[in-house]
C-alpha positions, 0 to 999 in steps of 0.5 A: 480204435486200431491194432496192437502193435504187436501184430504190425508184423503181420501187417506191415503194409497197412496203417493199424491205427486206422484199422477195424477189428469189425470192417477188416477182418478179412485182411487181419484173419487172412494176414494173421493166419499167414504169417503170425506168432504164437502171441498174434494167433492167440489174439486172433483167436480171442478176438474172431470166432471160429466161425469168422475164421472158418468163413475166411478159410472157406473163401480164401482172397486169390493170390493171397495165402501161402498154399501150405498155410492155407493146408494147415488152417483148413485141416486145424479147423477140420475143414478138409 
């Protein structure tokens, strides 16, 4: 089905039309929490489950996060 376009910013290196909301949710939690807007983390937070999120946040891809951002999802979902 793809993405919004909307969040083509935070994926700017992947083809949304050829994305899964269900195979990809690594790569769109991980890309969306580092990077996204009000109107793309609202998305996120429709379309994923905090404990989807949470399981992304627990095992966060290696070289991936901005350490800060990592910080601060961790801390808004009580997790440090």
């Amino acid at each position: 089905m793809g993405l919004p376009t909307f969040l083509q910013g935070c994926l700017w290196s992947y083809d949304l039309s050829k994305m899964d909301v269900g195979r990809d949710y690594r790569i769109i939690i991980t890309q969306v929490l580092n990077y996204g807007g009000e109107e793309q983390l609202d998305w996120l937070m429709v379309n994923y489950s905090p404990e989807k999120i949470e399981e992304v946040l627990l095992h966060p891809a290696r070289g991936v996060w901005f350490r800060e951002r990592l910080r601060q999802w961790l801390g808004q979902f009580r997790m440090m």
